[in-house]
N, C-alpha and C positions, 0 to 999 in steps of 0.2 A: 517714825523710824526711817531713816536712812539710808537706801543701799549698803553703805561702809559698816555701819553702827548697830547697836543694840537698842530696841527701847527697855526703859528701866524696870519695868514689868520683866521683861525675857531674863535680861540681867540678873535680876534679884530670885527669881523661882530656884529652889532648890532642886538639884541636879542629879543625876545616879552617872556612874561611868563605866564602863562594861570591856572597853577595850583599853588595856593600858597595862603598859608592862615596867613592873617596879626598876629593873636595871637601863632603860630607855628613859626613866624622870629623872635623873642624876643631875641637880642644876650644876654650872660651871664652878660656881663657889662650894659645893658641896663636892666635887670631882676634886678639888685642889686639896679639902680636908682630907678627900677617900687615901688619894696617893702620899701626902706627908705621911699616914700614918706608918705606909709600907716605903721611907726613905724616900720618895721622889718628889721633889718641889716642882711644883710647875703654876704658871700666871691662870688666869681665867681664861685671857685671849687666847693662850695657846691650847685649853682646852676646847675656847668655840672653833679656833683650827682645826682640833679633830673632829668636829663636830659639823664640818662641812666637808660635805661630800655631793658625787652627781648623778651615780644609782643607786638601784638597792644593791649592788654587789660591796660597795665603797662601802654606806651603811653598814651593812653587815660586819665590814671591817673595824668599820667606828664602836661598833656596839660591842665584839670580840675586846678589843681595846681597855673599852672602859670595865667591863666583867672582869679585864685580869686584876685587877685591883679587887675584888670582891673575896677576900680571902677567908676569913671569920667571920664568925655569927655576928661579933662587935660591927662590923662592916656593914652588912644586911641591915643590923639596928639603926645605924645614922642615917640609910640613907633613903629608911624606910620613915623616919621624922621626918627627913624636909618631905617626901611624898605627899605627909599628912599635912602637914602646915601649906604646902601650894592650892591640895584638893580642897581644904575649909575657905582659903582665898578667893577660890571659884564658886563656892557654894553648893559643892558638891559633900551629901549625907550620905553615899553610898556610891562604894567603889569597890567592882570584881577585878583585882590585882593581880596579871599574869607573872608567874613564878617561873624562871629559866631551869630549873630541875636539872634536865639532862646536861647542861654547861657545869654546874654543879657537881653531878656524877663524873663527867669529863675529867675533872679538874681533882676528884679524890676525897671532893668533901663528904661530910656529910650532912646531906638536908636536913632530916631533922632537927639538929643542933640549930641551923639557920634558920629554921622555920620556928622552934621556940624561941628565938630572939625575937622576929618579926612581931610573934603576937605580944610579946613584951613589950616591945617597942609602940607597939600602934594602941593598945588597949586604952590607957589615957586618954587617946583622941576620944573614946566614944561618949567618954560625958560633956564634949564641945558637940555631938548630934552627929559624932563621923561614922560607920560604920562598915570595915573591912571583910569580903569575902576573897579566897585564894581560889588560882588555878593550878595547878601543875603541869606544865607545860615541857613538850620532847619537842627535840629536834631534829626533823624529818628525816635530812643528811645525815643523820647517826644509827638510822635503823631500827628496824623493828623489835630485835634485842635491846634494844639501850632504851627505848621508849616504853617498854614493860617494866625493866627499872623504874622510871621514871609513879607510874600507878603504882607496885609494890613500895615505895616508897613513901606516896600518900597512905597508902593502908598504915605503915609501921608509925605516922604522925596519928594516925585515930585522932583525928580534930575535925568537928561539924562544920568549923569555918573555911575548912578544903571542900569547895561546892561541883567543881568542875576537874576535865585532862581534857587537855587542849596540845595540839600537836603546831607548831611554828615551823621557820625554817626554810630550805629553798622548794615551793610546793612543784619541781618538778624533777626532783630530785631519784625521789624512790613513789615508785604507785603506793596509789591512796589504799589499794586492794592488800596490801602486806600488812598493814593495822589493825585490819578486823578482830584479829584473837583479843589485843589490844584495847581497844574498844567495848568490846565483849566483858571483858576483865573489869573495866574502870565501871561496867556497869554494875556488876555486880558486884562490885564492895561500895555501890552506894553513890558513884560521881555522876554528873551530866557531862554530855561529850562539847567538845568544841575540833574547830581545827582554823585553821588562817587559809583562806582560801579566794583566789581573783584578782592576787596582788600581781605577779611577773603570771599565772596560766590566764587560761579564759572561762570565758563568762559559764562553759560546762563545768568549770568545779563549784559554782556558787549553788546552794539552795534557796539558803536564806543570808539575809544581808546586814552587815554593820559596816559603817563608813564612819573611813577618818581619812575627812579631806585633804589636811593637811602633809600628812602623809603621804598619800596616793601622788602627790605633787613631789614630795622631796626625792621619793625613793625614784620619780619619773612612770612610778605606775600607768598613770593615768596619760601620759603620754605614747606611752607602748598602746593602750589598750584602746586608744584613739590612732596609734597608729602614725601620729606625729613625731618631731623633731624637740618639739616642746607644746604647753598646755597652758592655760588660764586656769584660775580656780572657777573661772563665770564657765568653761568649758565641761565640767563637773557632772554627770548625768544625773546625779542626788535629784536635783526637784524632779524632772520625770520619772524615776523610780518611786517617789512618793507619791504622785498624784496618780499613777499605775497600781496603789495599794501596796506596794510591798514592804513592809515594816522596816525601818530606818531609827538607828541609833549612832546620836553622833558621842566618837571620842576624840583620843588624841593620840595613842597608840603607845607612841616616844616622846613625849613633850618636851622634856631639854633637846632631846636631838634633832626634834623637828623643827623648832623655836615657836611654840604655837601653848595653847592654853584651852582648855574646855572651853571659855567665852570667848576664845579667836576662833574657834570651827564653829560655834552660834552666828561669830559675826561672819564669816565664809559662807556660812547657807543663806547668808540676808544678803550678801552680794551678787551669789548666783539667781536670787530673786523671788527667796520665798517668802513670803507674807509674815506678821506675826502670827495668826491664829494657827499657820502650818510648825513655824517654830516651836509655838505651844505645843502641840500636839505630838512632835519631836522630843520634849522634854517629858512628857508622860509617860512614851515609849519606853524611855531610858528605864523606869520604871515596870513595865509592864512584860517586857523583854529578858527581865533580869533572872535571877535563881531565888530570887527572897521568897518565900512561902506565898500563895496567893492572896491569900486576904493583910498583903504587907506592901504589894504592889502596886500604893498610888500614893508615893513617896510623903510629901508634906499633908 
């Protein structure tokens, strides 16, 4: 194996993916379908145009953008197939899919509707060996009223394949301390919590850790949080966090937006210079980390 590269063992290992947000995978040719539908033509290029940006404030703009096209359930459907068709590409059998929920509410839809499209849409993947879990997922900036939404919400889909509520958004927006009812709530109708946390705060909001390199880099994360002007992916604290024991799951967050792939952040942590048997052992995690039942969590 190669600094740059994969060997064909890391390669080939089936993969789980835990961070990744379905309205962030939108490849550019699938952006161009999303907008004819609702009157607007537009090239690819000028979708990779909005799909470059230089922080997360810009991001956020890019990602606002491509949601306003996200209009019907039919919407959700298309662009939840190429999702499935990129993730079997990667060799990934299991992917926790974050759900924008509260953009959703914002916007007057209703979830539900979208969300039975979803498993409509994705269900076929699972005799190719795919298998989809949701999040529902609020948006910090919108408050603590609109993120109870967001859990009452999951309650009225009563679907087992809704495993988590997970809170997104600017993490410095509103304290983490207004969610607790929140929280509370998602427990008791049954979800695991999540929250996006050590992107634009610091290292006091993190307990436990997922990384997506790739990201951490576009948004400029990782350059804040170094403290620089700019950052290397070799710059990356990933291998010391691992070899410190702290449990490491790589994803990909946004992968149309970031231009990156589940096996481009494998081959990221081989340029920061971690061994195969560590990259192994990174692909277990993905497994081990996940919400799938325990005796379900050693993937292949």
């Amino acid at each position: 194996m190669t600094p740059h590269s994969l060997s064909d063992r890391i390669a080939s290992l089936p993969k789980a993916e835990l961070h990744l947000h379905l309205e962030g995978s939108v490849q550019p040719a699938t952006v161009c379908a999303l907008t004819a539908r609702h009157g607007v033509v537009m090239t690819e290029e000028e979708v990779r145009q909005r799909y470059a940006y230089r922080d997360f404030s810009e991001f956020i703009e890019a990602f606002k953008w491509v949601t306003s096209f996200l209009r019907d359930p039919q919407d959700y459907a298309l662009i939840a197939r190429d999702l499935a068709e990129h993730l079997l590409a990667q060799r990934v059998i299991y992917a926790e899919v974050t759900l924008s929920i509260g953009v959703m509410l914002l916007r007057k839809q209703r979830p539900e509707a979208n969300f039975e499209a979803l498993l409509s849409a994705t269900e076929p993947f699972e005799s190719c060996g795919l298998r989809f879990r949701w999040i529902f997922d609020a948006a910090r900036q919108f408050g603590a009223d609109a993120a109870m939404e967001v859990v009452e919400s999951a309650k009225r889909c009563n679907s087992k394949a809704i495993v988590a509520f997970g809170i997104g958004g600017d993490e410095l927006s509103v304290p983490t301390g207004e969610f607790r009812p929140i929280y509370d709530r998602a427990v008791q109708i049954g979800l695991h919590k999540l929250m996006h946390a050590g992107e634009v705060g610091g290292p006091e909001k993190i307990r436990e850790v997922e990384i997506c390199p790739g990201s951490n880099m576009k948004t400029a994360a990782l350059a804040r949080q170094l403290r620089r002007e700019d950052a290397r992916i070799e710059d990356h604290p990933l291998p010391k966090l691992l070899r410190h024991g702290i449990p490491i799951v790589l994803s990909t967050d946004d992968p149309a937006m970031f231009h990156t792939t589940l096996q481009q952040e494998y081959a990221n942590a081989a340029r920061m210079g971690l061994q195969e048997h560590e990259l192994a052992r990174i692909v277990e995690m993905g497994f081990e980390h996940s919400f799938l039942p325990a005796e379900e969590r050693h993937g292949a």
